[in-house]
N, C-alpha and C positions, 0 to 999 in steps of 0.2 A: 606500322613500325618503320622510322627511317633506319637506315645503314650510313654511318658517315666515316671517311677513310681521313689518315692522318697525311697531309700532302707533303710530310717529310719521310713517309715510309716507302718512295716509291722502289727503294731500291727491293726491298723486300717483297714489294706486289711483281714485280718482274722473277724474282726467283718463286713464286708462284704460278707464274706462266701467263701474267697480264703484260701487255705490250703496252709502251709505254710508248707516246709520239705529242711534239712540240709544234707550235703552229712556226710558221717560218719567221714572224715578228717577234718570237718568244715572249711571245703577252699569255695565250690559252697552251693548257697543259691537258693532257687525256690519257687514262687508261681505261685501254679493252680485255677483255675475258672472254672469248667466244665459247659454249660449248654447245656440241650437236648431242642430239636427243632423236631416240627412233631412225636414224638417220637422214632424215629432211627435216624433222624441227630442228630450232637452234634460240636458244637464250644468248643476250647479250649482257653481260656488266660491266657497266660502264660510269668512272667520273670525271668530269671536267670542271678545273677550276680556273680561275685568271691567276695572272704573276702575284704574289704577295698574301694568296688566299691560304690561314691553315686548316684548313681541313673542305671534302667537298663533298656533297651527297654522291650516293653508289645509287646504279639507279640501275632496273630489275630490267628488261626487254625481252618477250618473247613472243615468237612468232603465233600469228593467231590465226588457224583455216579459217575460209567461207562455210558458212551454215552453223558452229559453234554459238549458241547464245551463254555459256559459264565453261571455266576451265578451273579446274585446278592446278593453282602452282605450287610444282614443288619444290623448293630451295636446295641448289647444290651441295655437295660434300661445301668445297671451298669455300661457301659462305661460311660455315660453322669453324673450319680450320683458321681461316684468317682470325671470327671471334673471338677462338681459344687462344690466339698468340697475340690479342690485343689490337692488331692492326684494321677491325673494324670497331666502330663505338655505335652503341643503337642509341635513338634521341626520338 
């Protein structure tokens, strides 16, 4: 399943607690979502899109030890919340 975010809603992913940062050419746009887990793992969610793009994949990151061959991922609260208020679309 993708996750695709709406790149008019960033004001909304920031009062979500996603940081929001521009490249200095204002061409690439990015939001982060860090959360720590156990405290030394840590998932990343992250999208980046170019100037004029609407909408951009959410894209899942998480840290992965040495010696693990399978992990289970579990999906944040915040993924589901953003769902519920529209501001992510699965594709």
């Amino acid at each position: 399943m993708n996750l695709f975010i709406n790149t008019s809603d960033v004001k909304n992913f920031i009062k979500h607690g996603f940081e929001y940062k521009k490249s200095n050419d204002n061409k690439y746009n990015r939001l982060e979502y860090m959360i720590y887990c156990d405290g030394f793992d840590y998932m990343i969610l992250i999208a980046e899109w170019t100037r004029g793009e609407k909408t951009a994949l959410l894209k899942i990151e998480k840290e992965i030890c040495e010696g693990i061959s399978y992990m289970t991922l579990e999906l944040p609260n915040v993924i589901y919340d953003l769902i519920n208020k529209g501001l992510l679309k699965k594709g």
